[in-house]
PyMOL Python script that loads the backbone (N, CA, C, O; Angstrom):
from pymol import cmd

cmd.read_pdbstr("""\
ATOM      1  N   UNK A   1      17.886  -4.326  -0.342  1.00  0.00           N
ATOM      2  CA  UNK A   1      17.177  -3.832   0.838  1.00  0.00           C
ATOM      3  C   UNK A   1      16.557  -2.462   0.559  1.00  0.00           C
ATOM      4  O   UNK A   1      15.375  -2.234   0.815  1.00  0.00           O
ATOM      5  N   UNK A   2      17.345  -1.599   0.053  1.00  0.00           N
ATOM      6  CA  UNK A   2      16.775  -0.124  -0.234  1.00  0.00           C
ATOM      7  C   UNK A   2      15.350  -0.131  -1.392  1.00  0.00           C
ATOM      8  O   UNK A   2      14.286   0.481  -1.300  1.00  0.00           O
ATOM      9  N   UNK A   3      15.752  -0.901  -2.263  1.00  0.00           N
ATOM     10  CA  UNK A   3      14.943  -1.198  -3.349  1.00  0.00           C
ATOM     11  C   UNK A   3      13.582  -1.853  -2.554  1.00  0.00           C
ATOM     12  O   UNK A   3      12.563  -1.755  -3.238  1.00  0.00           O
ATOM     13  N   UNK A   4      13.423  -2.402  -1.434  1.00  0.00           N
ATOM     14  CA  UNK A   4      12.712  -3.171  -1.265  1.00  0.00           C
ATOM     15  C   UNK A   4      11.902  -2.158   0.036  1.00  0.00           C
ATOM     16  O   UNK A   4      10.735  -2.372   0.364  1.00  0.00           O
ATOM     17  N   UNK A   5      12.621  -1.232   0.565  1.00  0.00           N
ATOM     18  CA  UNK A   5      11.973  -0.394   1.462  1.00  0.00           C
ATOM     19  C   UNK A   5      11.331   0.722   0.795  1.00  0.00           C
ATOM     20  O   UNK A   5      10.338   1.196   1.346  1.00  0.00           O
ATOM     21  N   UNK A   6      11.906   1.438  -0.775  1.00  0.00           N
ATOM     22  CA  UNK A   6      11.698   2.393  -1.347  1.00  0.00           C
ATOM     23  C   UNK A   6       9.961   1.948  -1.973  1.00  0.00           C
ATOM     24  O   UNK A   6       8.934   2.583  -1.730  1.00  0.00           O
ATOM     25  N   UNK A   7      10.089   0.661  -2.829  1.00  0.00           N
ATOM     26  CA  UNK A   7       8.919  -0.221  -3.170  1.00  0.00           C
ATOM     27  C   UNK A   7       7.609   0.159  -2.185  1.00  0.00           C
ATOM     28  O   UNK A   7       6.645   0.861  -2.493  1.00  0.00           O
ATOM     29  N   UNK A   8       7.889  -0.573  -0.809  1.00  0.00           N
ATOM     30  CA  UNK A   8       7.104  -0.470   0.142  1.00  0.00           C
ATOM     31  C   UNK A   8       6.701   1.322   0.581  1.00  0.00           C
ATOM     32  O   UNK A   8       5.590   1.678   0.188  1.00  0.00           O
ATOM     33  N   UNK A   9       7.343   2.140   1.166  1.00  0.00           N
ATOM     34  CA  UNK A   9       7.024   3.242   1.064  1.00  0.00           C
ATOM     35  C   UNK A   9       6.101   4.043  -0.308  1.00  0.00           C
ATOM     36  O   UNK A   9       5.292   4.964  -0.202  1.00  0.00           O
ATOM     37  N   UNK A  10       6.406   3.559  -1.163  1.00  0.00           N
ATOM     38  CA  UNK A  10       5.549   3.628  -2.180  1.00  0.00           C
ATOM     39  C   UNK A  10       4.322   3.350  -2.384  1.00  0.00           C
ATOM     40  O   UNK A  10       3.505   4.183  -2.776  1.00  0.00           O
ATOM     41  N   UNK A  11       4.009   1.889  -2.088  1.00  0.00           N
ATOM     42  CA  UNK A  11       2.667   1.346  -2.025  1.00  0.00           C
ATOM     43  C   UNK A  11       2.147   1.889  -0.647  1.00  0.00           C
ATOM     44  O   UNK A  11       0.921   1.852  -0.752  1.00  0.00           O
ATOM     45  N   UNK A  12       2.481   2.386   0.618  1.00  0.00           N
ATOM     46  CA  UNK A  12       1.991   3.034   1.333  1.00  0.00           C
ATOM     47  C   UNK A  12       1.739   4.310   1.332  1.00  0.00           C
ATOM     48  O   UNK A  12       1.340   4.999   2.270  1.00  0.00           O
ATOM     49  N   UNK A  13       2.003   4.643   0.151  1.00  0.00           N
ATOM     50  CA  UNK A  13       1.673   6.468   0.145  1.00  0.00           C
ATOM     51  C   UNK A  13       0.786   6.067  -1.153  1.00  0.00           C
ATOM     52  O   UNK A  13      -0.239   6.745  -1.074  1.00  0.00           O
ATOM     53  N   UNK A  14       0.754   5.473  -2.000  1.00  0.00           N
ATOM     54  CA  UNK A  14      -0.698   5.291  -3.133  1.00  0.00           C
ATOM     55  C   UNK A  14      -1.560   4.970  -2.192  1.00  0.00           C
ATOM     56  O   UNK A  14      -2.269   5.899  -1.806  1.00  0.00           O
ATOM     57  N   UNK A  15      -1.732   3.845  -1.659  1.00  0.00           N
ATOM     58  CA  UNK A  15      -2.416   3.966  -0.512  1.00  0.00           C
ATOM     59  C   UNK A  15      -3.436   4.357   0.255  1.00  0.00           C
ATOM     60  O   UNK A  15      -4.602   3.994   0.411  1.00  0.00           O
ATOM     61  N   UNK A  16      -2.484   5.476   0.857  1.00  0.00           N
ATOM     62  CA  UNK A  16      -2.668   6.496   1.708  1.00  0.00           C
ATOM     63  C   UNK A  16      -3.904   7.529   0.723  1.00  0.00           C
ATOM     64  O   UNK A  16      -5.097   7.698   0.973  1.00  0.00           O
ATOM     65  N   UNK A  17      -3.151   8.035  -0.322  1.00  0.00           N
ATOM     66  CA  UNK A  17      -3.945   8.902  -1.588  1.00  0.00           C
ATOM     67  C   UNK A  17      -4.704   8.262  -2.182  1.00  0.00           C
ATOM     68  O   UNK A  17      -5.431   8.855  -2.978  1.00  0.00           O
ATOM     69  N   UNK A  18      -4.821   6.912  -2.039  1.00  0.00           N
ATOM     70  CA  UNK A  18      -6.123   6.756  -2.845  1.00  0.00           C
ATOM     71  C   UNK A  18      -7.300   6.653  -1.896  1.00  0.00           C
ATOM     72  O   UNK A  18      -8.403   7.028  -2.294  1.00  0.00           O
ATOM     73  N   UNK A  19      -7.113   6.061  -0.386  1.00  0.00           N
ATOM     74  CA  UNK A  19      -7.938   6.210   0.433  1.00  0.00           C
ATOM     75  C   UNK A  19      -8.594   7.386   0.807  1.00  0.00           C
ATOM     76  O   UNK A  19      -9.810   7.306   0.984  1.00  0.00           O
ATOM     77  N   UNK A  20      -7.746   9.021   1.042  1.00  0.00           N
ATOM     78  CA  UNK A  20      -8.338  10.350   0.842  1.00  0.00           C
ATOM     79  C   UNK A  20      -9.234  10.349  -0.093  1.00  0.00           C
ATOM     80  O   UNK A  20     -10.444  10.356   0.130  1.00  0.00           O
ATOM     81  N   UNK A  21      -8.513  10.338  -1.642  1.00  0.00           N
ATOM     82  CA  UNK A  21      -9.763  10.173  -2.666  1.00  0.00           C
ATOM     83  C   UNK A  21     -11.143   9.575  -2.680  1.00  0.00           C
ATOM     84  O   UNK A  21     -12.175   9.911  -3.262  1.00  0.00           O
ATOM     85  N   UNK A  22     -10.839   8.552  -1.836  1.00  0.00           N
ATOM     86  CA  UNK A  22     -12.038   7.925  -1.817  1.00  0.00           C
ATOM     87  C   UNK A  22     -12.935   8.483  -0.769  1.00  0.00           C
ATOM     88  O   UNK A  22     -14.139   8.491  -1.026  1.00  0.00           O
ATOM     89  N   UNK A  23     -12.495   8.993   0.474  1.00  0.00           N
ATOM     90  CA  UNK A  23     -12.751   9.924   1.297  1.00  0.00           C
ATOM     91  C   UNK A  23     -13.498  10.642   0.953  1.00  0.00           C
ATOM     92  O   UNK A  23     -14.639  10.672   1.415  1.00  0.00           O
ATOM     93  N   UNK A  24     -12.947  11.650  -0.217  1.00  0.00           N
ATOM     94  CA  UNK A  24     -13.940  13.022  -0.717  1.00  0.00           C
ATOM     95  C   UNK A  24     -15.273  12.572  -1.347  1.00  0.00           C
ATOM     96  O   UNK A  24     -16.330  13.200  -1.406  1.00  0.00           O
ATOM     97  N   UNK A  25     -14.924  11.109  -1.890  1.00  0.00           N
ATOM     98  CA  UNK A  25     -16.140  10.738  -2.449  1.00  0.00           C
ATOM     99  C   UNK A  25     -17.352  10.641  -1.657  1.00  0.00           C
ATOM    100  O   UNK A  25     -18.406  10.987  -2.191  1.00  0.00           O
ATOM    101  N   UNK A  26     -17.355  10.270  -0.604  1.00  0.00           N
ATOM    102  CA  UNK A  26     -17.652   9.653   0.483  1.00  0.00           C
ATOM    103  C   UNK A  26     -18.687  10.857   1.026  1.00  0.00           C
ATOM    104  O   UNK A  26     -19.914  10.811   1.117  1.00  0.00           O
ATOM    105  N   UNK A  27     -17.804  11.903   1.341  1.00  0.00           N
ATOM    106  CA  UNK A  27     -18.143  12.865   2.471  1.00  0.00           C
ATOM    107  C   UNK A  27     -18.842  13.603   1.498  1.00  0.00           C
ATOM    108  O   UNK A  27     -20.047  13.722   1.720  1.00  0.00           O
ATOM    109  N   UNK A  28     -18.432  14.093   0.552  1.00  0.00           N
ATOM    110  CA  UNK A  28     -19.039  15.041  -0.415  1.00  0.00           C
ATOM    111  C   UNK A  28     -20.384  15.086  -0.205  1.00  0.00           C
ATOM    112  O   UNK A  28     -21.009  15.931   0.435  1.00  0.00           O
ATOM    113  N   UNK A  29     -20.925  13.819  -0.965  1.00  0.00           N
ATOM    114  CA  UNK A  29     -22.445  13.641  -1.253  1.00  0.00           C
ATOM    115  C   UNK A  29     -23.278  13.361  -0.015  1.00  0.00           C
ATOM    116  O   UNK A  29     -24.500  13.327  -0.160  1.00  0.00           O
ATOM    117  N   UNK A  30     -22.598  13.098   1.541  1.00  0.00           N
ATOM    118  CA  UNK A  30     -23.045  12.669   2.184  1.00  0.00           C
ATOM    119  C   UNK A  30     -23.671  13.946   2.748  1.00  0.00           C
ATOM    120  O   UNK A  30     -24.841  13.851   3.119  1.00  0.00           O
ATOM    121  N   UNK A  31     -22.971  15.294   2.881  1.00  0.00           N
ATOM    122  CA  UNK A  31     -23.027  16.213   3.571  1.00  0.00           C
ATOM    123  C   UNK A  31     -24.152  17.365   3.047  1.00  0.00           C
ATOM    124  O   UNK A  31     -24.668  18.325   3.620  1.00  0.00           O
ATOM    125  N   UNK A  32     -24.324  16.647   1.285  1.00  0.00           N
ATOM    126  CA  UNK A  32     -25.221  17.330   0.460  1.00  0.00           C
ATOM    127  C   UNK A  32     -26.638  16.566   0.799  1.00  0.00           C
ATOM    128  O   UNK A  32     -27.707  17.177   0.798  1.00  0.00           O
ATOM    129  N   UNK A  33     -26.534  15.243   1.073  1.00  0.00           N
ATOM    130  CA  UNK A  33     -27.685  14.412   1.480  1.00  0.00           C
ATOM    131  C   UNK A  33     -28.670  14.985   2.643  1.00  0.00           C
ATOM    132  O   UNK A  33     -29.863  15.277   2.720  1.00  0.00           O
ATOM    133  N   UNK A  34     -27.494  14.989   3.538  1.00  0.00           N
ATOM    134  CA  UNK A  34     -28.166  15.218   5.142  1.00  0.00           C
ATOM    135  C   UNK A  34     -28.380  16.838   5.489  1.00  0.00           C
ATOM    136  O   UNK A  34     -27.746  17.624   4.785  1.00  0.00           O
ATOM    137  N   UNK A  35     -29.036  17.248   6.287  1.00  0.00           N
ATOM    138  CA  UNK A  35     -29.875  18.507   7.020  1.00  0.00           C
ATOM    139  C   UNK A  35     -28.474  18.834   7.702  1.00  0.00           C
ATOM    140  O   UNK A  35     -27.674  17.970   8.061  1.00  0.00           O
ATOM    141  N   UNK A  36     -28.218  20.780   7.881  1.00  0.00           N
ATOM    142  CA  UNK A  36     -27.688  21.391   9.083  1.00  0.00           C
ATOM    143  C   UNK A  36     -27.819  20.388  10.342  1.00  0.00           C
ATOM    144  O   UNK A  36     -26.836  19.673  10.540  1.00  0.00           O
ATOM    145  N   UNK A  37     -28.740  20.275  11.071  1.00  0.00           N
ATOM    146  CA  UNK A  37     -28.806  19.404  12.252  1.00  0.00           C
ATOM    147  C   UNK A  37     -28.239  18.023  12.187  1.00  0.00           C
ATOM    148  O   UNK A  37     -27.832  17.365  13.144  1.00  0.00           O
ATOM    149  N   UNK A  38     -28.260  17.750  11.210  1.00  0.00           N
ATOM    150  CA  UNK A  38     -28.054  16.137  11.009  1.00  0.00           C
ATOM    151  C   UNK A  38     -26.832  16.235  11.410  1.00  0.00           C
ATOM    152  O   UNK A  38     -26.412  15.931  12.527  1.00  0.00           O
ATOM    153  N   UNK A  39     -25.972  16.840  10.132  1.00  0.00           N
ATOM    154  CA  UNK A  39     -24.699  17.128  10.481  1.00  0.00           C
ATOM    155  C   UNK A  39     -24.120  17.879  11.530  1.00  0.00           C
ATOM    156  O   UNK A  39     -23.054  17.339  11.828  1.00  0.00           O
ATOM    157  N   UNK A  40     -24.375  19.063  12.354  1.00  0.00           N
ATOM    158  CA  UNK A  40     -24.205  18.733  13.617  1.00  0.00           C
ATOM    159  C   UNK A  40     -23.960  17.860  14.794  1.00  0.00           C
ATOM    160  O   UNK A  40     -22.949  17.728  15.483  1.00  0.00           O
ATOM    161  N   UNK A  41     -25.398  17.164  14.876  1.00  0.00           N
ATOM    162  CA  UNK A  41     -25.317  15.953  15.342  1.00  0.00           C
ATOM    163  C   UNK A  41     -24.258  14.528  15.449  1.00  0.00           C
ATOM    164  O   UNK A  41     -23.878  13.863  16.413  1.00  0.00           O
ATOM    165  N   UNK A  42     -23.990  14.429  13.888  1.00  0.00           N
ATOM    166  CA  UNK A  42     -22.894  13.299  13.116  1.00  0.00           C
ATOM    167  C   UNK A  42     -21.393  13.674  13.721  1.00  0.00           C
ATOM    168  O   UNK A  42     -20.423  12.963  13.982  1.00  0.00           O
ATOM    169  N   UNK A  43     -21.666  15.355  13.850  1.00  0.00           N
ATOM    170  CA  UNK A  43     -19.984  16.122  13.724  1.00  0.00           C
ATOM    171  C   UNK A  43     -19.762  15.821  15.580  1.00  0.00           C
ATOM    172  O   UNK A  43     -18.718  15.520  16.159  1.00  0.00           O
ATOM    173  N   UNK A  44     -20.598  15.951  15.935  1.00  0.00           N
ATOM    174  CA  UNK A  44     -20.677  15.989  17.658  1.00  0.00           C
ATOM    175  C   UNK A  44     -19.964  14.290  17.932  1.00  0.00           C
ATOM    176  O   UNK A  44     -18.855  13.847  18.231  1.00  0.00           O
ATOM    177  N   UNK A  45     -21.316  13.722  17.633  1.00  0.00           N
ATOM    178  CA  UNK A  45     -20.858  11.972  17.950  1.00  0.00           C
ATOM    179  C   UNK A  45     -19.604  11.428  17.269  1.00  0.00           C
ATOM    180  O   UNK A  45     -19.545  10.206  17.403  1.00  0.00           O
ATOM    181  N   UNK A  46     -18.863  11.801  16.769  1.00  0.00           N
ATOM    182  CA  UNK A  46     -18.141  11.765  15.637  1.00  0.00           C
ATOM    183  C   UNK A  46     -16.754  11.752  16.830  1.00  0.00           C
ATOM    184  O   UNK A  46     -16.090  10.929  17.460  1.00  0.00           O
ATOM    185  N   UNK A  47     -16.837  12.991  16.671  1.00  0.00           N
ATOM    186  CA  UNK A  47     -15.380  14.318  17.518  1.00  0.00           C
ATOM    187  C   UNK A  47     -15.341  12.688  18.656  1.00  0.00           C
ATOM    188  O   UNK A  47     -14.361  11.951  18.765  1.00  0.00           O
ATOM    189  N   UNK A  48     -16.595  12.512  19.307  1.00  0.00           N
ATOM    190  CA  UNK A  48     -16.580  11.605  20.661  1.00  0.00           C
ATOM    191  C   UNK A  48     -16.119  10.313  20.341  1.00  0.00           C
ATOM    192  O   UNK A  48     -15.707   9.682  21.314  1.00  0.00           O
ATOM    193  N   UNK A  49     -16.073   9.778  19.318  1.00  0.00           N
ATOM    194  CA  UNK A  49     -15.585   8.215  18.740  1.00  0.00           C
ATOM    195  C   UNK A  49     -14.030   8.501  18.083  1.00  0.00           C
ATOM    196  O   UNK A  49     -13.240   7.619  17.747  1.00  0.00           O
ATOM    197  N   UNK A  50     -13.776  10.194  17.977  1.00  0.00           N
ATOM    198  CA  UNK A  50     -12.672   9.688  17.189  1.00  0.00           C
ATOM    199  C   UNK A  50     -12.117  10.413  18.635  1.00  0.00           C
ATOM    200  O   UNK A  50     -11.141  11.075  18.283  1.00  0.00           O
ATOM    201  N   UNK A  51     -12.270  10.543  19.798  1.00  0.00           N
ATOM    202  CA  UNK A  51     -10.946  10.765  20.825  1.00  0.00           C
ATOM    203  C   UNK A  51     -11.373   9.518  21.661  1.00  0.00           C
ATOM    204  O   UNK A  51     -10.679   9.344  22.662  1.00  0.00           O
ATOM    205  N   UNK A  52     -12.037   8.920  21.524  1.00  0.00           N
ATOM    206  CA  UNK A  52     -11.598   7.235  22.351  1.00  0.00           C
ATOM    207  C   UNK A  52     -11.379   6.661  21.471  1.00  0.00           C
ATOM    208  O   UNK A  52     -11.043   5.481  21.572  1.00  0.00           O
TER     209      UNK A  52
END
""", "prot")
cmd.dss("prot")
cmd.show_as("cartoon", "prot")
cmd.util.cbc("prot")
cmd.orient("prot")
């Protein structure tokens, strides 16, 4: 049982860190792509989708 919860906690924290990683990839270039305003804009509608 321990062996089998320790396993699992495991694959949920690689996971977890590889999804961030992939994250930075993500946001990095996106933020270099787009205009001050753009991003404003993105950061505004954003804030509003991630509290509903």
């Amino acid at each position: 049982m321990s062996s089998k919860l320790l396993r699992g906690t495991f694959i949920l924290t690689l996971g977890t860190i590889l999804s961030k990683v992939l994250g930075l990839f993500y946001i990095i270039p996106f933020y270099a792509i787009i205009d001050k305003y753009d991003g404003t804009l993105f950061l505004f509608i954003y804030s509003l989708y991630d509290f509903y």
